[in-house]
C-alpha positions as CSV (number, residue, x, y, z in Angstrom):
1,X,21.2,-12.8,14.4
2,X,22.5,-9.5,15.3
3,X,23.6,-8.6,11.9
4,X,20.3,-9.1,11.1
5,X,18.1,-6.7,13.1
6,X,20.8,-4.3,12.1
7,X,20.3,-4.9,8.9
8,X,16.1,-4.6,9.4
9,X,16.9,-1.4,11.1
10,X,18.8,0.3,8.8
11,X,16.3,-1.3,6.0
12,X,13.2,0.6,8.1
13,X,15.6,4.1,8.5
14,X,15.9,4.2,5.1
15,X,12.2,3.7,4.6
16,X,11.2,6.2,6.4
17,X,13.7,8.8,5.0
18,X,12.7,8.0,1.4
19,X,9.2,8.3,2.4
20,X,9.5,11.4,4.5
21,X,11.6,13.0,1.1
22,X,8.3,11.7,-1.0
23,X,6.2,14.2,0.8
24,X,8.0,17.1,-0.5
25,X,6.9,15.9,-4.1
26,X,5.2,17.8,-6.5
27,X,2.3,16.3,-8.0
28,X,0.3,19.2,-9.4
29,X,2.0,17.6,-13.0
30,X,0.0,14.6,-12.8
31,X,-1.3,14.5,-16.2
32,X,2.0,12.8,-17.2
33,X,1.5,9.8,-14.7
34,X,0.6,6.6,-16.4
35,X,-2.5,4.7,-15.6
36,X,-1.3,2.8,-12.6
37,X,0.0,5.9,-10.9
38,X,-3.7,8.0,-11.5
39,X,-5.2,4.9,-9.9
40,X,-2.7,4.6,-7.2
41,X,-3.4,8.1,-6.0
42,X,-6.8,8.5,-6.4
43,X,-8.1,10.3,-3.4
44,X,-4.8,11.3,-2.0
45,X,-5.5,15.0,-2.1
46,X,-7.3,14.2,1.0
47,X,-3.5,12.5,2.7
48,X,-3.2,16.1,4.4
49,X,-6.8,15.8,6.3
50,X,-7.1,17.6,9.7
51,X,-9.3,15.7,11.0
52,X,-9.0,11.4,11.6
53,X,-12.6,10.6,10.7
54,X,-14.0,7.7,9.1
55,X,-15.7,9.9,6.8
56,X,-12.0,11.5,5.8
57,X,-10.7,7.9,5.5
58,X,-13.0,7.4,2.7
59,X,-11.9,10.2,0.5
60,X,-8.2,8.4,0.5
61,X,-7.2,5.6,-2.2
62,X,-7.8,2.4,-0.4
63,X,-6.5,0.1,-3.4
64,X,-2.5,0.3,-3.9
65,X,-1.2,-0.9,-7.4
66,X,2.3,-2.7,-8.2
67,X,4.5,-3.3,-11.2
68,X,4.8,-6.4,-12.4
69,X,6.6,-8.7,-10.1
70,X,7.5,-5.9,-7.6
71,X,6.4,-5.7,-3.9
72,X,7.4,-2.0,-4.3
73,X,5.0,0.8,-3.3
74,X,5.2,3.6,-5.3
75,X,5.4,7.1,-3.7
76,X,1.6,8.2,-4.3
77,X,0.5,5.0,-2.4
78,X,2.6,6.1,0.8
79,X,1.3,9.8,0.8
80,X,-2.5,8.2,1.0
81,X,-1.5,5.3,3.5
82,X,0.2,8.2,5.7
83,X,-3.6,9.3,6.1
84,X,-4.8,6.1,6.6
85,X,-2.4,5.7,9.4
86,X,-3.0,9.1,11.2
87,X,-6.9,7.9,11.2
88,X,-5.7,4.4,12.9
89,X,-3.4,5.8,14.9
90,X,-5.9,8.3,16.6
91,X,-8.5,5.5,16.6
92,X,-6.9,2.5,18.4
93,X,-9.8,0.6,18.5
94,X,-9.7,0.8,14.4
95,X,-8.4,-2.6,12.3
96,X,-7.7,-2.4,8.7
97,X,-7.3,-6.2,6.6
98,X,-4.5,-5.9,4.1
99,X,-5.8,-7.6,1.0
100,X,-2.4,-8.5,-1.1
101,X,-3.8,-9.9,-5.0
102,X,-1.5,-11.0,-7.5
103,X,-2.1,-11.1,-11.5
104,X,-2.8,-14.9,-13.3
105,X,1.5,-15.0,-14.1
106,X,3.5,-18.0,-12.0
107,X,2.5,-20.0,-10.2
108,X,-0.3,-20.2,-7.3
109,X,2.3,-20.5,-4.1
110,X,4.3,-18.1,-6.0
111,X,1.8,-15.3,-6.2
112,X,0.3,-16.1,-2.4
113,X,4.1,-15.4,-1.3
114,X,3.9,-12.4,-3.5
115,X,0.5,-11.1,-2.3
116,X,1.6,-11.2,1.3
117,X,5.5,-9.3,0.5
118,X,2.8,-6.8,-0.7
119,X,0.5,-6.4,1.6
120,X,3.6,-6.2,4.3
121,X,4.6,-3.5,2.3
122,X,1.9,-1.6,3.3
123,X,2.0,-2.5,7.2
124,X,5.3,-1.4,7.2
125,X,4.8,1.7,5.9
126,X,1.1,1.7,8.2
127,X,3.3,0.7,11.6
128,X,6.5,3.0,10.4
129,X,4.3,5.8,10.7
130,X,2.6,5.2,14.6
131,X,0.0,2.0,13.3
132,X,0.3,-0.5,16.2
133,X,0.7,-3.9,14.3
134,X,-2.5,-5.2,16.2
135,X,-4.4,-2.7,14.3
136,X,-3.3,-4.4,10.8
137,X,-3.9,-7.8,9.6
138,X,-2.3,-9.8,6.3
139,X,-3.9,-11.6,4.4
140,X,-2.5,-12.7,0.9
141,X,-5.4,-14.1,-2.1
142,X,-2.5,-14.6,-4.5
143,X,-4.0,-14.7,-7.7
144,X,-7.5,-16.2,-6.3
145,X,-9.6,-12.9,-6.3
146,X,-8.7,-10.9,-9.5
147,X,-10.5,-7.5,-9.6
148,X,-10.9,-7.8,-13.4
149,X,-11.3,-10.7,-15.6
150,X,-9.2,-10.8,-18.7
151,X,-5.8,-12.1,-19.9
152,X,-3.9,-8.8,-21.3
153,X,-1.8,-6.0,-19.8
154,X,-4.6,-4.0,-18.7
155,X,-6.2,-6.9,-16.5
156,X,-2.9,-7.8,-15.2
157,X,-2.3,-4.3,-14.1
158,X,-5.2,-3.6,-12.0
159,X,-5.0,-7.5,-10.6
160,X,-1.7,-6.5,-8.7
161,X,-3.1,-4.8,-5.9
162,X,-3.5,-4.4,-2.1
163,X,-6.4,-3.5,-0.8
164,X,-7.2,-1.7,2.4
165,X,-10.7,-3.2,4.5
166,X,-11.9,-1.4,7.6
């Protein structure tokens, strides 16, 4: 049991050091990002906000795409969820629902388990960064709620999501 929570420790170390060497990234070359990366940080220019108001919240991405079969945030997505924590963070009384969506692949208990390792992603990186876990709640649709209809790599894509709800 103790090799365990060692283990989780040095797993959320290392989390936070990759993510505090992501915020040294430049991303003024973003026209070389592929379409899931451009979605992903839509509205992060706004990560670096000075002030923790709902209406600065809005201006960050609130939907966070993954690759196929991963439950891997990509660097853009922890710049903007940075923001979204310093707004919780200085607004206790703030929630935020983690939506975690799966594409139409595997099967339906599969992609439930997947869409909550997704959306834990993003409370881990929410309560790594001062997001009290009562602020943040999971909740995993699997495949049930797809945010486009369609049965190609492009629908698949934008179906593998998390999506933030104040």
């Amino acid at each position: 049991m103790r090799a365990m929570n060692i283990g989780k420790a040095a797993a959320l170390a290392l989390t936070v050091v990759w993510a505090a060497g992501c915020s040294t990234t430049n991303t003024s070359d973003s026209g070389s990002m592929g379409a899931d990366s451009a979605a992903t940080t839509q509205g992060a220019s706004g990560s670096t906000m000075s002030g923790t108001s709902m209406s600065d919240v809005k201006n960050l991405a609130n939907v966070f795409y993954f690759d196929f079969d991963k439950s891997q945030l990509k660097a853009e997505a922890v710049v903007a969820l940075r923001g979204h924590a310093k707004y919780l963070v200085a607004n206790p009384s703030a929630s935020v629902v983690l939506e975690g969506h799966a594409d139409e692949r595997g099967t339906r208990e599969y992609n439930i388990a997947l869409g909550e390792r997704r959306a834990k992603a993003v409370a881990r990186v929410l309560t790594v960064n001062g997001v009290s876990s009562s602020q943040i709640e999971l909740v995993s649709f699997g495949e049930e709620k797809p945010a486009v209809m369609g049965h190609n790599a492009s629908s698949w894509a934008q179906n593998r999501r998390v999506e933030l709800k104040y």
